[in-house]
SERO-4910 file (N, C-alpha, C, O; in steps of 0.05 Angstrom, whole numbers):
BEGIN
 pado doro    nc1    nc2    nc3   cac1   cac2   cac3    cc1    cc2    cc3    oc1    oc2    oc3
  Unk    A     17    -24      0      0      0      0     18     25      0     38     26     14
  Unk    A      7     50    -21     25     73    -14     19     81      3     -2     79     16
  Unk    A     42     97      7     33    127     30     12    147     18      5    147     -6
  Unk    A      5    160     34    -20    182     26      1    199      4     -8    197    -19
  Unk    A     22    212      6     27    235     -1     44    219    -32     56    236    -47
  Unk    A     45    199    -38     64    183    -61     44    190    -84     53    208    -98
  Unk    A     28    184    -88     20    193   -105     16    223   -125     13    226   -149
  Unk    A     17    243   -103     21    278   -108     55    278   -112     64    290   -131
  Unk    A     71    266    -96    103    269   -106    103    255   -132    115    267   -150
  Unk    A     90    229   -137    103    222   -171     91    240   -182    106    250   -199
  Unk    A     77    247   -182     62    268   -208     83    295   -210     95    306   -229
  Unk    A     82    301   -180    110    328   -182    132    315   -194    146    328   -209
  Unk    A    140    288   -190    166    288   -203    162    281   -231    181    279   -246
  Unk    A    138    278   -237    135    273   -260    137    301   -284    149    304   -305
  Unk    A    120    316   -267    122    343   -278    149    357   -285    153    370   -305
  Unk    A    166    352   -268    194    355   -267    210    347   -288    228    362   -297
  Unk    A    202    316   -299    218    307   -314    218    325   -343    237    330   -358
  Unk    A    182    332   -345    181    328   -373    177    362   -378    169    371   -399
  Unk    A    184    377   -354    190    418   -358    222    401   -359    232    411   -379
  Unk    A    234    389   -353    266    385   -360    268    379   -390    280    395   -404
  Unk    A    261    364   -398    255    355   -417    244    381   -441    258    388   -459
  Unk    A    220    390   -436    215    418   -450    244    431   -448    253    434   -471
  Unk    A    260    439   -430    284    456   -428    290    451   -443    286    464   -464
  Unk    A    306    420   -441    332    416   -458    327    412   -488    346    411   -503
  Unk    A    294    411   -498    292    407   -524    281    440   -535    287    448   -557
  Unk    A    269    451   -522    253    473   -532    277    496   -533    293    504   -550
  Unk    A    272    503   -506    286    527   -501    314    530   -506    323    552   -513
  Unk    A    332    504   -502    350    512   -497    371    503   -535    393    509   -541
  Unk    A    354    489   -549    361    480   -571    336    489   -588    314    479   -581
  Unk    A    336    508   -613    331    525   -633    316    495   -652    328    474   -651
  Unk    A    299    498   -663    290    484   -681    290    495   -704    277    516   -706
  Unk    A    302    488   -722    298    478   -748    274    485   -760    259    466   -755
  Unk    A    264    499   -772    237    492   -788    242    477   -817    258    486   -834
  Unk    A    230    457   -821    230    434   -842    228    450   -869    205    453   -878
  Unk    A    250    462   -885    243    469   -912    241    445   -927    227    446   -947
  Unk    A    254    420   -919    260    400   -933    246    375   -924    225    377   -912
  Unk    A    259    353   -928    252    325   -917    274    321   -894    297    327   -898
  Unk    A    264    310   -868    284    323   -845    302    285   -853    290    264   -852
  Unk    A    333    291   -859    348    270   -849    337    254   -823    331    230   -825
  Unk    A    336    265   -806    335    246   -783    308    230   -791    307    205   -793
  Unk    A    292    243   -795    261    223   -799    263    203   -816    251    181   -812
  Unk    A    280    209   -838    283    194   -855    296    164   -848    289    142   -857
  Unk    A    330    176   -819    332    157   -813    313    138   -801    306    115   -806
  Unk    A    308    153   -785    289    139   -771    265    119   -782    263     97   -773
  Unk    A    250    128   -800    239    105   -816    252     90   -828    240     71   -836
  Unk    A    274     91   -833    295     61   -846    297     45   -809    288     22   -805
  Unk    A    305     54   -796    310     38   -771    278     32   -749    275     23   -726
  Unk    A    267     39   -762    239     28   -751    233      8   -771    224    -13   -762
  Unk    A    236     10   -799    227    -14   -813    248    -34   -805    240    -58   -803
  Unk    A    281    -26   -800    291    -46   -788    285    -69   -767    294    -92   -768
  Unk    A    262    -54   -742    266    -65   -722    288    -52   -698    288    -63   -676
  Unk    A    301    -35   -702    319    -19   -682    307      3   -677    308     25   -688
  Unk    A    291     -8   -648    277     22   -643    286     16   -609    296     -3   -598
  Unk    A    280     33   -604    283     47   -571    261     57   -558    248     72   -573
  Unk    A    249     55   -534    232     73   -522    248     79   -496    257     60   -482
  Unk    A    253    107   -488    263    118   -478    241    118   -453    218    124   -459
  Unk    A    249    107   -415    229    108   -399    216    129   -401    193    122   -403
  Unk    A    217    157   -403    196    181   -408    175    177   -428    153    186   -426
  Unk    A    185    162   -447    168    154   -470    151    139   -460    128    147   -460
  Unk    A    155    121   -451    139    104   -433    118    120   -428     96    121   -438
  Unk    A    131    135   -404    105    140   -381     90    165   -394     72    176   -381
  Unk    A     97    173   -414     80    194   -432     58    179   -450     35    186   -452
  Unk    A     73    154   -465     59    139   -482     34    131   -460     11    135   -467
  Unk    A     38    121   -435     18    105   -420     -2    131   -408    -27    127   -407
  Unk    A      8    154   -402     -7    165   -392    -35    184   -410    -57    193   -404
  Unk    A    -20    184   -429    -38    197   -453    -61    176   -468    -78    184   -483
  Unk    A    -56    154   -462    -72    125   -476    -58    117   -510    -69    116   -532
  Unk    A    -37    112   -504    -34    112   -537    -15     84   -536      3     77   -520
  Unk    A    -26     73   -561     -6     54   -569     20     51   -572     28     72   -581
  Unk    A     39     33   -569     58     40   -576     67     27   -615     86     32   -629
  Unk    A     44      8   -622     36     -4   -648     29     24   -658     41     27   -680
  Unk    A     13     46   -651      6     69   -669     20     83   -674     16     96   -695
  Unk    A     49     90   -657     72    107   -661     93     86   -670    117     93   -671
  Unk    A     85     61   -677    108     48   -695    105     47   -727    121     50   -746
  Unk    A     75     41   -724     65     42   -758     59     72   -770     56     77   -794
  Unk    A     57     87   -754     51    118   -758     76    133   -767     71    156   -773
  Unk    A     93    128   -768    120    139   -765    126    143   -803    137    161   -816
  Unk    A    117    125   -807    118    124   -847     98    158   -860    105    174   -877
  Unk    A     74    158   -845     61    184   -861     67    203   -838     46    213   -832
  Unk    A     88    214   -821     94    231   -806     95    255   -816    100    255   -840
  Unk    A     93    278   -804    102    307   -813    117    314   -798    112    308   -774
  Unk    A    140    330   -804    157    344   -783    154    376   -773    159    396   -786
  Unk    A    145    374   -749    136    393   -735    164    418   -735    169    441   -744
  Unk    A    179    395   -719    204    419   -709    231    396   -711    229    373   -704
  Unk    A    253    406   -719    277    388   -728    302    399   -724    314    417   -735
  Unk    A    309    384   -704    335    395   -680    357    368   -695    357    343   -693
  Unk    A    372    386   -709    396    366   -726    413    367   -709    429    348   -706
  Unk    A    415    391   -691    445    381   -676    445    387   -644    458    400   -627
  Unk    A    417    369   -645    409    379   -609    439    368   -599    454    359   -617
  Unk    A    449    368   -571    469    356   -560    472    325   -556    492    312   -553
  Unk    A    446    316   -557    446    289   -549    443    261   -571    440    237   -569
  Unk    A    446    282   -595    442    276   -624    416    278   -632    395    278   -619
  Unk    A    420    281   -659    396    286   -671    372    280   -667    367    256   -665
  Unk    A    346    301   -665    322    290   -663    300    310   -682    307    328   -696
  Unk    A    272    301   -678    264    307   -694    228    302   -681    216    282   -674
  Unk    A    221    328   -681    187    328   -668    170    326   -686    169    343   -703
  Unk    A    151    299   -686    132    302   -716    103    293   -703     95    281   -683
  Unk    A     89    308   -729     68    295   -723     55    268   -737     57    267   -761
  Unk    A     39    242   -720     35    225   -736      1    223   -728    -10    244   -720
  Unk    A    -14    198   -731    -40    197   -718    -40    166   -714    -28    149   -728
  Unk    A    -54    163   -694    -60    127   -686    -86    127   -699    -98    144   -712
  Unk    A    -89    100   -691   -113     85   -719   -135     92   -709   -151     73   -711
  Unk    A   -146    114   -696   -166    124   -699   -168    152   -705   -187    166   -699
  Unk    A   -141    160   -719   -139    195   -741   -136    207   -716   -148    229   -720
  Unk    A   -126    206   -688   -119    230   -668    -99    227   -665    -88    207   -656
  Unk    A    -87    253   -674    -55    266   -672    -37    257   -644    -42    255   -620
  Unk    A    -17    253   -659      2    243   -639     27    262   -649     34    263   -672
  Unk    A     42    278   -621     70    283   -622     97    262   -618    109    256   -597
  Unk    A    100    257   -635    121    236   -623    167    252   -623    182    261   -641
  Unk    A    168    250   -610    202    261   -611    224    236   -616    233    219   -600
  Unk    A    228    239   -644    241    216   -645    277    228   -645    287    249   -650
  Unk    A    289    201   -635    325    214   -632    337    195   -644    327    173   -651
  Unk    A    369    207   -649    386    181   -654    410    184   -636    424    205   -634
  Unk    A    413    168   -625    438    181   -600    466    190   -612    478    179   -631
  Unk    A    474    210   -600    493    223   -614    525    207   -613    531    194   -592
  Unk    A    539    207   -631    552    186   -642    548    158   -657    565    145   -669
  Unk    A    524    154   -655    519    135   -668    491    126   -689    471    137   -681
  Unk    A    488    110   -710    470    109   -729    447     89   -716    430     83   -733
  Unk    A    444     79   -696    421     66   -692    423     60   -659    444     54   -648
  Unk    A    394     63   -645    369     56   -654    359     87   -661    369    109   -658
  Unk    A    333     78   -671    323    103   -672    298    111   -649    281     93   -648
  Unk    A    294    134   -630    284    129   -590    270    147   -596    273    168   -607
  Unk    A    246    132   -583    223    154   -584    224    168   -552    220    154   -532
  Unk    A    228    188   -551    240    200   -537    218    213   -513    220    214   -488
  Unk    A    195    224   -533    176    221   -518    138    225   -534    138    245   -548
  Unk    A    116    214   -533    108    222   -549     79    226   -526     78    215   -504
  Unk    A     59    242   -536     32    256   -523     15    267   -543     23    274   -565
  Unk    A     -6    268   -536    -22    287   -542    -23    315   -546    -29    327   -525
  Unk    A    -18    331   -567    -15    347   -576    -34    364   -563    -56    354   -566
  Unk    A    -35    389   -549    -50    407   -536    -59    428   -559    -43    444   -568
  Unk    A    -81    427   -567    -97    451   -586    -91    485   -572    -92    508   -583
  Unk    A    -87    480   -557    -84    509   -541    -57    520   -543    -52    543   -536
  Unk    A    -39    503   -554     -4    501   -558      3    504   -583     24    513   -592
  Unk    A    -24    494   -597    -17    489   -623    -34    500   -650    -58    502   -645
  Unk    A    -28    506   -672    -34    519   -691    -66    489   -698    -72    472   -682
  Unk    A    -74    490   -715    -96    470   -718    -91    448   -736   -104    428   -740
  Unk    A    -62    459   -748    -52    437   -760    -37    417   -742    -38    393   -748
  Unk    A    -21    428   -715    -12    408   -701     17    411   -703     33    400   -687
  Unk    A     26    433   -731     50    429   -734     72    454   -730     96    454   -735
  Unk    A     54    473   -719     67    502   -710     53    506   -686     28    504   -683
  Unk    A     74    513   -663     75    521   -636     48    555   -637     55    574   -651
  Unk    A     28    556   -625     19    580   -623     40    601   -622     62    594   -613
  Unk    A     37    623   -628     59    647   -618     78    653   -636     87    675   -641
  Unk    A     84    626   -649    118    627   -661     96    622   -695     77    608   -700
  Unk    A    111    643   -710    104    647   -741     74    649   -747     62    637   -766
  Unk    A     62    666   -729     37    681   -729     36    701   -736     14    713   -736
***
C-alpha cells in the first residue's frame, strides 16, 4: 500500500521530468523549421522498418499516460510530418513530428538518434498534442510564425 502523499510526489516528479525535458529540447536548442525532408526522420523510418527502435522510460510514461499505443507510433512513423527538427540537439539528432494512431488522433512523437551513433532510432517522448499550444494543424507552436 502507498503512503498518502506518493501519489502527489510522482506526479510532481513527474512534472519535473518532462519541464526538463521541454528545457533541454525547446528552449535551450533552436529548431529547425522543415524546408526539406528532415534527415533524421528519414533515418528513422529506415531503422523502424529495421526493427531498431528504442523507447526511452519518459516515453513510456507519456505513451501510457496519454492512452496511446505504442503499435500506433510504430506504424505511424511512415506518413509523419515534421513539426520541429533539431539536427544538432546535443544528445544527437532528433526530430518532433506529427503522426496519428488508428483512430486519425494526432500524436507528437520526438524521435532521436543518439549522438555518435546510427542506430536505434528512441522515441524520446510522445503525447497528445494540446490545441491550445498548437496551430490547428498540429504542426506550428501557437505564438511562433503568427
Amino acid at each position: 500500500m502507498s503512503k498518502p502523499g506518493a501519489l502527489a510526489q510522482n506526479t510532481l516528479i513527474k512534472q519535473a521530468r518532462v519541464h526538463t525535458y521541454y528545457e533541454l529540447c525547446v528552449i535551450h536548442t533552436e529548431p529547425e523549421r522543415p524546408s526539406q525532408l528532415s534527415e533524421t526522420l528519414e533515418a528513422v523510418k529506415a531503422l523502424v522498418a529495421a526493427r531498431q527502435v528504442r523507447i526511452s522510460e519518459h516515453g513510456y510514461d507519456e505513451i501510457a499516460e496519454d492512452g496511446i499505443y505504442v503499435r500506433d507510433v510504430l506504424a505511424g512513423v511512415d506518413k509523419a510530418t515534421v513539426a520541429e527538427d533539431y539536427p544538432t540537439f546535443p544528445k544527437g539528432r532528433a526530430v518532433l513530428v506529427l503522426q496519428f494512431d488508428k483512430d486519425s488522433r494526432p500524436i507528437h512523437v520526438v524521435w532521436g538518434i543518439p549522438k555518435g551513433f546510427t542506430f536505434p532510432a528512441v522515441v524520446v517522448t510522445a503525447y497528445r498534442p494540446d490545441p491550445e499550444r498548437w496551430d490547428r494543424t498540429f504542426t506550428k507552436r501557437r505564438g511562433k510564425d503568427e
